[in-house]
Residue, then its C-alpha position, 0 to 999 in steps of 0.5 A: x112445375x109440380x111436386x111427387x109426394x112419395x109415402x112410406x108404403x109407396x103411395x104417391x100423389x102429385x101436386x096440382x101443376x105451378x108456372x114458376x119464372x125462373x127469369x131473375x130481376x136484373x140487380x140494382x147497383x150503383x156506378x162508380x165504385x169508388x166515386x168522388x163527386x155522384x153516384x147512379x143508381x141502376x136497375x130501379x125507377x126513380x119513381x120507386x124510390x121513397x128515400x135515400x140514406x148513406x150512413x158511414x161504416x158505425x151507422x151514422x148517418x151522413x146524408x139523407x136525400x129524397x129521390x132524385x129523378x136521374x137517379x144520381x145523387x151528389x156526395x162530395x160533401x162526405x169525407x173519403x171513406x166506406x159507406x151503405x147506402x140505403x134506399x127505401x122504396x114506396x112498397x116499403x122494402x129495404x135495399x142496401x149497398x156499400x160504396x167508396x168515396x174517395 
């Protein structure tokens, strides 16, 4: 990949040449959606992860659980309703997604 940099007058230059993968990480997502006793985490190693936290729809948080080495993680103990989960993971980003829990 390399970029063509036009002046006013016609003059142009281009950019030194740049290997871009355009191969897309596969998304992490959660099963199943609605759920009524577990949840599975897809597409992330367990090892990645630092914490877990499911906070209901005002954020309030209603479990905060370590990682779990299946990637699945008990939640009957919460009432039915809409909830995020939020993972953290080692290199201290953030990922969120919202579930059901019947």
């Amino acid at each position: 990949y390399r970029l063509k940099q036009t002046d006013i007058d016609g003059a142009f230059e281009y950019s030194k040449i740049a290997v871009v993968n355009m191969r897309q990480a596969a998304k992490m997502s959660l099963y199943p959606n609605p759920a009524s006793h577990n949840i599975i985490l897809r597409n992330i190693k367990s090892q990645d992860i630092t914490s877990v936290v499911i906070l209901n729809m005002e954020g309030k948080r209603m479990l905060q659980l370590e990682a779990a080495v299946n990637n699945q993680y008990h939640i009957s103990s919460i009432p039915p309703g809409t909830y995020v989960i939020r993972i953290v993971k080692k290199d201290g980003s953030v990922e969120t997604l919202s579930f059901v829990k019947q």
